[in-house]
C-alpha positions in Angstrom: 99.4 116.1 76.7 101.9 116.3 79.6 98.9 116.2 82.2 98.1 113.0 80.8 101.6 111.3 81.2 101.6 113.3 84.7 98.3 111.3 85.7 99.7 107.9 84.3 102.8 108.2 85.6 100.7 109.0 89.4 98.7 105.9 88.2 101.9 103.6 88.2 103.2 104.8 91.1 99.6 104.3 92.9 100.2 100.5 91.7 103.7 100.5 92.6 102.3 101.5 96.3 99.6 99.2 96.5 102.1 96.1 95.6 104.7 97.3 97.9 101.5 97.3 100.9 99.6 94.4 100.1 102.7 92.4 99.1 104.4 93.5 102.4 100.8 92.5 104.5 101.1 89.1 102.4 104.9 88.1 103.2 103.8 89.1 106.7 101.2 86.8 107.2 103.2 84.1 105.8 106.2 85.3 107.8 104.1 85.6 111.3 103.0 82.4 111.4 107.0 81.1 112.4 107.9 84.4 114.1 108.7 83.6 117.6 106.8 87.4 118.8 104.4 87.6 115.8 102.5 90.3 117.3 105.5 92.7 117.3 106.0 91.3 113.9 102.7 92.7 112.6 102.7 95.7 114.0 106.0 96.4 113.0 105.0 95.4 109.5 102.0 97.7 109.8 102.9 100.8 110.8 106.1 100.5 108.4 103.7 100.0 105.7 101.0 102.6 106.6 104.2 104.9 106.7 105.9 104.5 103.5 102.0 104.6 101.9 101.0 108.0 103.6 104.5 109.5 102.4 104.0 108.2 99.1 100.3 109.7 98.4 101.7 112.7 99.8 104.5 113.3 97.6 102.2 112.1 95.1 99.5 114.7 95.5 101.1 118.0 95.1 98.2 119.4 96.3 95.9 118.0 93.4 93.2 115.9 94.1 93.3 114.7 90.2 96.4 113.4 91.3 95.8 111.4 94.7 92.3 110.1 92.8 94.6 108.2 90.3 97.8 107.3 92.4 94.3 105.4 94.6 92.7 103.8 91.9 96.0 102.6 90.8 96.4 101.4 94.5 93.1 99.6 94.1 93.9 97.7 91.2 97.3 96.6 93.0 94.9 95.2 95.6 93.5 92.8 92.5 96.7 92.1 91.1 98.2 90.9 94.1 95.2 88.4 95.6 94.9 87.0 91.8 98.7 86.5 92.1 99.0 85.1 95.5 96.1 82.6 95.0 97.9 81.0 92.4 100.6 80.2 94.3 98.7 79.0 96.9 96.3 77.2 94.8 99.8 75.2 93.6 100.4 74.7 97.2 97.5 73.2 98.4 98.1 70.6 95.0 101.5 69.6 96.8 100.3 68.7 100.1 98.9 65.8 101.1 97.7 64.6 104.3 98.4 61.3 106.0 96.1 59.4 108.4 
């Protein structure tokens, strides 16, 4: 019984990850396009992101490769949740803005 909450709990946290690094590539984007260096920006924003990921799945792991295999699907389902979340808002967006000629 305590494996299983161990593999749910690495299953949250794999979500937790994959919202933190999608969300952060999002807000980038979104950010970049005002930036006055956008390519520092970025790559800034990358290799922060790649960072705190790789630590993450590391401390994650333990060794296991039960574990890492959930803490990534979990990660992989973040990936959903945040494009399904983020096209909303743009979808309500592209409703606001309207285009003179």
């Amino acid at each position: 019984m305590n494996e299983i909450l161990i593999m749910i709990l690495n299953f949250i946290v794999g979500i937790a990850l994959g919202i933190i690094f999608f969300g952060g590539l999002w807000l980038t984007v979104k950010k970049a396009v005002t930036s006055t260096k956008p390519a520092l920006f970025i790559l800034v924003s990358f290799v922060f992101r790649i960072a705190l990921v790789l630590l993450g799945f590391y401390f994650i792991a333990e060794g296991s490769w039960q574990k890492l295999l959930m803490a990534l699907a979990g990660f992989i389902i973040a990936r959903f949740l945040v494009i399904y979340f983020t096209k909303t808002k743009q979808s309500s967006i592209k409703k606001e803005v309207t285009y003179e000629t």
